[in-house]
Structure formats: C-alpha cells, structure tokens
N, C-alpha and C positions, 0 to 999 in steps of 0.2 A: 729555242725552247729546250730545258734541260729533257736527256733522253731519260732517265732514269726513274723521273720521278715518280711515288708509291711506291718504290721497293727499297728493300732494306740491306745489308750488305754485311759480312763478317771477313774483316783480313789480316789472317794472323801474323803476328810480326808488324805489327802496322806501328811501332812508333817510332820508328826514323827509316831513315834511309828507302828503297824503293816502294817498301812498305808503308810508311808514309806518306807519300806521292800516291800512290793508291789511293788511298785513305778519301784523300781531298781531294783527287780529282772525281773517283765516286761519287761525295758528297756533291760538289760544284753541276756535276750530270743530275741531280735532284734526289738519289738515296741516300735513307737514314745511314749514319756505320758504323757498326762497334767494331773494335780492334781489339786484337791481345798483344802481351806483354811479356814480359817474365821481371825484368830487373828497373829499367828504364822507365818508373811511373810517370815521373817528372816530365821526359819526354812525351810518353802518352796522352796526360795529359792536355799535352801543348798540342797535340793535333788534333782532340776532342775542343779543343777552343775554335781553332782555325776551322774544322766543319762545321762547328755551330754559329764563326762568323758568317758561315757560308749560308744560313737560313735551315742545318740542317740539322737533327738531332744526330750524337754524337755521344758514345759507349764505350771504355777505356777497362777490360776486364782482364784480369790476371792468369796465366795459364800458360804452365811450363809444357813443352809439345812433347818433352820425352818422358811425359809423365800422360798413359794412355786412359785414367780414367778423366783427367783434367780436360784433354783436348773432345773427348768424348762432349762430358759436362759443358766446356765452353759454348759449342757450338747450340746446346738448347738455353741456356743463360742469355746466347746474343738472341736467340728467336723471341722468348718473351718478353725479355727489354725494349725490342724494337715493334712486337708485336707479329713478326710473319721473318722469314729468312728467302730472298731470292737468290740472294748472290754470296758466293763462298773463294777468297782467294785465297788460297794456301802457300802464303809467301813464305813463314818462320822454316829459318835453315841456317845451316851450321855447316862449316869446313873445315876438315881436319888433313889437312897436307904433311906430304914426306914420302921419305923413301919406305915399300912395303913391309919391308924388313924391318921397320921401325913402329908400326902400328900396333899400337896394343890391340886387346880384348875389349877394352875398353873404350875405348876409341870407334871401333868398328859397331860395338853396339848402342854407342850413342848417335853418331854419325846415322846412322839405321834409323833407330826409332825416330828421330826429328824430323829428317828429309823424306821418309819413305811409310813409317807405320802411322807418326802425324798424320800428314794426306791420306791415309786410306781410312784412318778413325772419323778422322773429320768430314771427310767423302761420304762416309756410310752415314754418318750423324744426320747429316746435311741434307742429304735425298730423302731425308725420313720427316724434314719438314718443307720440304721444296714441292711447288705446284710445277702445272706444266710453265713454260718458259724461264725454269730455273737454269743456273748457270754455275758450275765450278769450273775453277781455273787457277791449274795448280800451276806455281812459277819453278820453272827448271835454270838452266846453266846453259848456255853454249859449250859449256865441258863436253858435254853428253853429246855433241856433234861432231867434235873435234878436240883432240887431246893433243895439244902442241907443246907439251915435255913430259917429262918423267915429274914424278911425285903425287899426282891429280888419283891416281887409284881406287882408293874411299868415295871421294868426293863425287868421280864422275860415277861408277857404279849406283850411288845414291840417285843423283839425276837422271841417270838414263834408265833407271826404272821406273820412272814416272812418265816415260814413253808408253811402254805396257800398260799403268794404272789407265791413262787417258784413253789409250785406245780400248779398252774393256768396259770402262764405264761408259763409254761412252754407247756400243753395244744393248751392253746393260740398262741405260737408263734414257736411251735416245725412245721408246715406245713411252716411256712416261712425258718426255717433250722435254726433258733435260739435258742441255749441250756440256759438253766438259772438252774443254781446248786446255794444254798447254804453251806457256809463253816461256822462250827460252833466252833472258838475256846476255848480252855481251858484258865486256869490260862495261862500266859502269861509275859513273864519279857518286861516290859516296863515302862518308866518314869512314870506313871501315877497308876500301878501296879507292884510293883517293887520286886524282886526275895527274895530280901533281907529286905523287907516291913515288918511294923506292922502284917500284916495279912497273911502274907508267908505262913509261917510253918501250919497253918491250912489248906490254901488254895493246896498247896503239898499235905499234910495228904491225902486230897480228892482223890488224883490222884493212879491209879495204880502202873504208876512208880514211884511215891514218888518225885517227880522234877515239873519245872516250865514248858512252855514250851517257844520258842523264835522266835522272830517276823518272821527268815528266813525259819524259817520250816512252818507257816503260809501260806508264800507268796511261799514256793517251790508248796504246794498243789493248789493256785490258780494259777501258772503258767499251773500248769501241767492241770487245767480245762479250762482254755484260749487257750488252743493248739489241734493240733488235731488228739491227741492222746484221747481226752475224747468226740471226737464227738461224742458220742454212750450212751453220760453222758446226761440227763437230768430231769428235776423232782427232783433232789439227794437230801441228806442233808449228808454232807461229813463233818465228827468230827477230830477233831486234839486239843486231848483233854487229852493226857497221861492217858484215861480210866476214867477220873472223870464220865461216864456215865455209868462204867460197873457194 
C-alpha cells in the first residue's frame, strides 16, 4: 500500500537529477507533486509525465529560488493546484567552488539566497499551509560534515546552515505536529556530478564503500521521512553518504 497517499508534495528543483528521483518516488508513495524549475521545462516536464504515469497528479511550476518573492509565491501556487500542501522538499541548490580569495560579491550572494534564504522563504511559506503531520525536508551536502580539501568555503557554509534552519524549526514547529529533518547527500551519480566524471575516482576514494551513491537511494530516505513511519523524526540530520563522514 502506497504510504503517502492524500497528500500532496512541493520539491524544488525537481526536474532532473536527485530532485527528480524525489519527484517520482513521492508520487509512486501515493502524493500528488508539483515541482519547480527555473530553465529545464522540457525536462520538468518529463517528470510531470512519469508521475502521472504513476496514477498521480503532477505540477511543473517556474520559479527562480534566488528570486524571494518567486520562491515565496511558488510554494502557495503548488497548494492550490494540488488543493492542500503536506510535504515541502527543498532540494534547489547551487555551488560555487574555488579558492576564497577568488569569490566574488556576487557569488557569495547568490550562493546565499538559493541554498539558505530559498529554504527559509519556502519554510515559512509552507508551515503557513501545512496541518498537523506536515513535513519539510531540506536537502543539504555531506560538505557540511566533512570538508575534505580546500575550495568548498561558499558551498559548505551554505549547507551547514541548514543544520541551524532544521534544528529551530523544528523547535518551532514540532507543537504544531510538523517534523522538519534534513538529508545530507553524498557524492551522488548525476548529470551534473557524474559517476564516471573527471573527479569520480577521488570523490569515491572518500567514501567507505568506495562507490558513488544514486539519486533513488536519496529519494527512498526522504520518502521514508515524508511518511509516517518517521513521525517521531524530528530536529535530524539524516546522512546518505556511503561513510564519506566516517
């Protein structure tokens, strides 16, 4: 029996890569799910099919995260399209790698708003249409655990204050019945990170098991916190990281 079924689900970044896998495995658990986008409709698209082969409805809405009144906007667009909002994955993220000395102004506050003010607009949005046993679940990095060279600066600082955001709302919003865990992936085989990449074999090295890891083992771990079977989950930060932290 799917777990999810009657609830509805928003995850941004949702047309490729781990976000995608989200998406559908969501759906395949029994929720409706809209997704955002920014550039990639075509691809969004394609995963608005694949949930709706899944028996499930299926919402493909435009919305740039470093743009604060868009991400705001999005997240009440996904409620009345779907008709209620339970679940909110805040996957859309950006990385800006190099040496610090190299970072612009620019840089720093885009990296910023996507990874960090994103999640917190969308968070407040979210809870403002969420019953009790609602669920955010912002997706972080393995960076923010462990920083194994030089360059990462931007990047992890962005994730690792989405340590903070999880633990306060969770404070925050655990009296109203609302869990907020985040999920912190490892390397990861995806178009953009790819298994068989320039920087694979290093990024492997890292890991316990010597392997990459893959978008559906990502999105099995936030099904399984979207459901409620983790009602008893909250404050977390839940690793899916083949050990690169141990």
């Amino acid at each position: 029996m799917a777990s999810l079924n009657g609830r509805a689900a928003l995850v941004t970044g949702g047309s490729r890569g781990i976000g995608a896998a989200i998406a559908l495995r969501l759906a395949q658990e029994g929720a409706d799910v809209a997704l955002t986008y920014v550039r990639d409709e075509q691809g969004a698209h394609e995963v608005v099919r694949k949930i709706e082969s899944a028996g499930r409805r299926g919402v493909a809405l435009r919305a740039d995260a470093a743009d604060p009144a868009a991400v705001t906007a999005v997240v009440g667009r996904a409620a009345d399209e779907l008709g209620r909002l339970d679940i909110l994955v805040n996957n859309a993220g950006i990385g800006v790698l190099g040496p610090i000395e190299t970072l612009t102004l620019a840089d720093i506050d885009q990296v910023l708003a996507v990874n960090v003010r994103a999640v917190f607009l969308a968070s407040r949005a979210a809870a403002g249409r969420m019953e009790r046993g609602g669920r955010i679940i912002p997706i972080g990095s393995c960076m923010a655990q462990r920083v194994p060279g030089p360059g990462g600066t931007l990047y992890t600082t962005s994730k690792a204050a989405l340590t903070g955001l999880t633990k306060a709302l969770a404070r925050e919003l655990g009296s109203r019945g609302i869990t907020v865990n985040l999920v912190h992936p490892g390397p990861i085989d995806t178009d953009m990170n790819p298994a068989d990449g320039p920087y694979a074999a290093s990024q492997s090295g890292l890991t316990a098991l010597g392997r990459f890891g893959t978008a559906d083992e990502v999105a099995s771990v936030v099904a399984f916190l979207a459901g409620d079977e983790a009602a008893y989950m909250t404050g977390s930060e839940v690793v899916v990281d083949g050990g690169h932290a141990a």
